[in-house]
N, C-alpha and C positions, 0 to 999 in steps of 0.2 A: 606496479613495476612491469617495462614491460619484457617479453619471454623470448618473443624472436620478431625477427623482422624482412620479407619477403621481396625483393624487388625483383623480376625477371623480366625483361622486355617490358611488356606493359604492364604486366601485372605488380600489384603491389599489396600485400597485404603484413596487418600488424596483431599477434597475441599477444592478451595479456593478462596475469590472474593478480587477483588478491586475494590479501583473509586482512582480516580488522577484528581485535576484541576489543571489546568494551568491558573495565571493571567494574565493581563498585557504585554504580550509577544509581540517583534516587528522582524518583518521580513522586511528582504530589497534583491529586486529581479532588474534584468537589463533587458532590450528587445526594441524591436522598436516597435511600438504603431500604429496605423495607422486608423482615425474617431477620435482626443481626441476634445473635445471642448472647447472652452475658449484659446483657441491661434491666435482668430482670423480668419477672413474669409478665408485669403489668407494662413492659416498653420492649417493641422490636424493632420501632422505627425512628428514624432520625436523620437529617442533612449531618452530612458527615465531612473530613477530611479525610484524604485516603492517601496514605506516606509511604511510599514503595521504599524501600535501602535494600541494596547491600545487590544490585540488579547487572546481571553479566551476560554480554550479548554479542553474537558471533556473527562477521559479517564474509562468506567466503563465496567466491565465484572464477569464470572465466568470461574474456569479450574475444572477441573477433573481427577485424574489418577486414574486407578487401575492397579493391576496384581494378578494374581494369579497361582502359584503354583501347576500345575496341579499333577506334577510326578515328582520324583528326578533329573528327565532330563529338564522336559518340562515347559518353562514359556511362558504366554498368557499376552500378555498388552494393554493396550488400556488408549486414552487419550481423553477428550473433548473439546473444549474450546470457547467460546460465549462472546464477546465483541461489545460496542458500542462506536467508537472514532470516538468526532464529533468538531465543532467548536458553541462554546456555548453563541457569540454573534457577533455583528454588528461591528467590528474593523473600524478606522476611515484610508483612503488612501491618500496620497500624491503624488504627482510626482516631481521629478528634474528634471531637464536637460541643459545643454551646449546651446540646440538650444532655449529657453528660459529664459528669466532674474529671474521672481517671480516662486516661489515655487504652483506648480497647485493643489488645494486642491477640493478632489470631496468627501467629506465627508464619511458616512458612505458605507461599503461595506456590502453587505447581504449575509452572509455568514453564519449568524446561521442555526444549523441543516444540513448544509451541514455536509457528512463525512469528515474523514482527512485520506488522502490518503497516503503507505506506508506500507501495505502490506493484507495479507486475515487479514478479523477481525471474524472470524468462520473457526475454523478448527475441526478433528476428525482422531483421528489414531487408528487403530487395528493393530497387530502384534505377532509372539511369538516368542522364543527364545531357541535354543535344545543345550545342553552341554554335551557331550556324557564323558563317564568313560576313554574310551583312548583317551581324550584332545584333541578332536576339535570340533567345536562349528558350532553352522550356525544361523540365525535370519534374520526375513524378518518384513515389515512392510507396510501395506496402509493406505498412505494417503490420506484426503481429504481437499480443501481448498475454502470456498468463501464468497463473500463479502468484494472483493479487489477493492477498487473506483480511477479512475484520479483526482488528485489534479486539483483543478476550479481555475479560473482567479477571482480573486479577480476584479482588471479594470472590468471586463463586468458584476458584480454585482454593481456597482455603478451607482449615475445617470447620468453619462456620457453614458451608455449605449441608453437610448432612447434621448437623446441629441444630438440636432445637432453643427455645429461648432458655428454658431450664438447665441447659449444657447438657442434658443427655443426647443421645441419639434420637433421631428423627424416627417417628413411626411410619411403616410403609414406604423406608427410603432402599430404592433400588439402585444397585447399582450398574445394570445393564443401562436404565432406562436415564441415569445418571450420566456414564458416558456419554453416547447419544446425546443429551443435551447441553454435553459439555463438549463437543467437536466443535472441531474450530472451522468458520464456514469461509469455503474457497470462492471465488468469485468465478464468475465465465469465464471463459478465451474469447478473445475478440479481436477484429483487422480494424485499420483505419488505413484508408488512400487517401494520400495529400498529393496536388499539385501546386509546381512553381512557375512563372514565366516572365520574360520581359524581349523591353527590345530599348536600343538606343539610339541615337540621333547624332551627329557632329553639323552643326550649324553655323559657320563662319567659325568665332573662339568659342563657341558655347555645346556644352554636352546635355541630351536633352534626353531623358528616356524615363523609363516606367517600369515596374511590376505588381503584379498581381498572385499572389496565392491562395490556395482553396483548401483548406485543411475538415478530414472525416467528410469526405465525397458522397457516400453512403450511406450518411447518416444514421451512423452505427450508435445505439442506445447502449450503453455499457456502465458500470459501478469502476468510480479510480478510485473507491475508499468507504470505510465506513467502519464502525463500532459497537462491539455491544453495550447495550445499559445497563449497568449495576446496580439499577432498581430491585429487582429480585434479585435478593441475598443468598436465597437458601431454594435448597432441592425443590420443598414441598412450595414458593412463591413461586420460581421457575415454573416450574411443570405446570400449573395453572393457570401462567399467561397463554404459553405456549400451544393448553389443548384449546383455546378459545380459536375460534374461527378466523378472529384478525386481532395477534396480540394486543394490549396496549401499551408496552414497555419492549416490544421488539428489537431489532437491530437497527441504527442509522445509518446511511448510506448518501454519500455524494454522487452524482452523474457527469460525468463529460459531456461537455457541451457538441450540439448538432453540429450541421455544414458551417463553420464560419469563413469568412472572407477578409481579403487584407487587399489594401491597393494602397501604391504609390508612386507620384510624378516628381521629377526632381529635375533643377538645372544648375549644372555645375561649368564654373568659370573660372 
């Protein structure tokens, strides 16, 4: 909704907040599990179904635009935007599976105040915009983005995690060293500068013109996303990938793509 709205000579700018809850929401995820307890001494591992319920999640921020009008030619824009998306309670977790008869219930995951992962949730663009009298144009823009988090394993917030197969407590489970491996890992801050441009033609009846834009100029290496595995179940799986030199069950991660380019010629009649 928006809050207020700014027109003064040239300038022009628009606030605006929201909030969004989410109830009740369930998510159902598939993987192989490796530490779960309650299958018994002689079974800790199994491809599983993993059945989120009962999952509440809060989506609250503010944006920002302005622009302004500098010259008949020249416009100046810029945008803000600050958001908090989180998971705003204790969702209860299931498992299924093929390799087990009963449905494995480890009750609450802790997950509140964790973020919800899916993309920057704080961004910032400045940019302007030049339209020249004989029809062509150019526009540039920088961005900035952070406060982009990995989606958490649900399984390793539950008590399954300091659990052994036996159901007792885990020998040697710390829980300093537990935190720590249960942080939720933020991702860099990163800019991208994109440019626009074109120009046009009037040809007898015919409009004849082009653009071209160049989007991550600097070919900025950056993560728009990623996950952790819920391969390691448990405290003591965890911590054993982790102290190896290059896990095998680590976090997954997506990259944004380098310099790309875009061109187009068009005639309209």
């Amino acid at each position: 909704m928006p809050v207020t709205f700014l027109e003064v000579l040239f300038l022009k700018a628009r606030l605006t907040g929201y909030f969004t809850q989410i109830n009740n929401a369930t998510e159902i995820s598939f993987y192989y599990a490796d530490g779960l307890s309650g299958l018994g001494r002689n079974s800790t591992t199994a491809f599983v179904q993993e059945i989120l319920t009962g999952i509440d999640k809060q989506h609250l921020g503010l944006e920002l635009g302005a622009e302004a009008q500098l010259t008949s030619t020249l416009k100046l824009k810029t945008a803000v935007a600050s958001g908090q998306f989180i998971y705003n309670n204790n969702p209860d977790l299931k498992l299924t599976s093929d390799d087990f008869i009963e449905a494995q219930d480890y009750g609450e995951s802790n997950l509140k105040n964790y973020r919800i992962a899916g993309g920057p949730q704080r961004a910032a663009q400045i940019g302007f915009e030049y339209r020249d009298p004989d029809y062509w144009w150019f526009g540039t823009t920088l961005n900035y983005f952070s406060h982009a988090f990995a989606d958490v394993s649900p399984l390793a917030r539950t008590s399954n995690f300091a659990t052994d197969s036996d159901g007792l407590p885990l020998l040697g489970y710390d829980e300093n060293i537990a935190l720590d491996l249960l942080k939720q890992e933020q991702f860099d801050d990163y800019f991208l500068l994109n440019a626009v441009g074109g120009k046009s033609w009037r040809v007898k009846n015919y409009y004849i013109g082009f653009f071209v834009s160049v989007n991550n100029i600097l070919d900025e290496l950056y993560k728009s996303g990623g996950f952790e595995q819920s391969r390691n179940a448990n405290f003591r799986t965890l911590k054993a990938d982790r102290d190896r030199e290059q896990p095998v069950f680590g976090s997954k991660y997506w990259y944004g793509t380098g310099t790309s380019y875009y061109g187009n010629v068009y005639i309209r009649f």
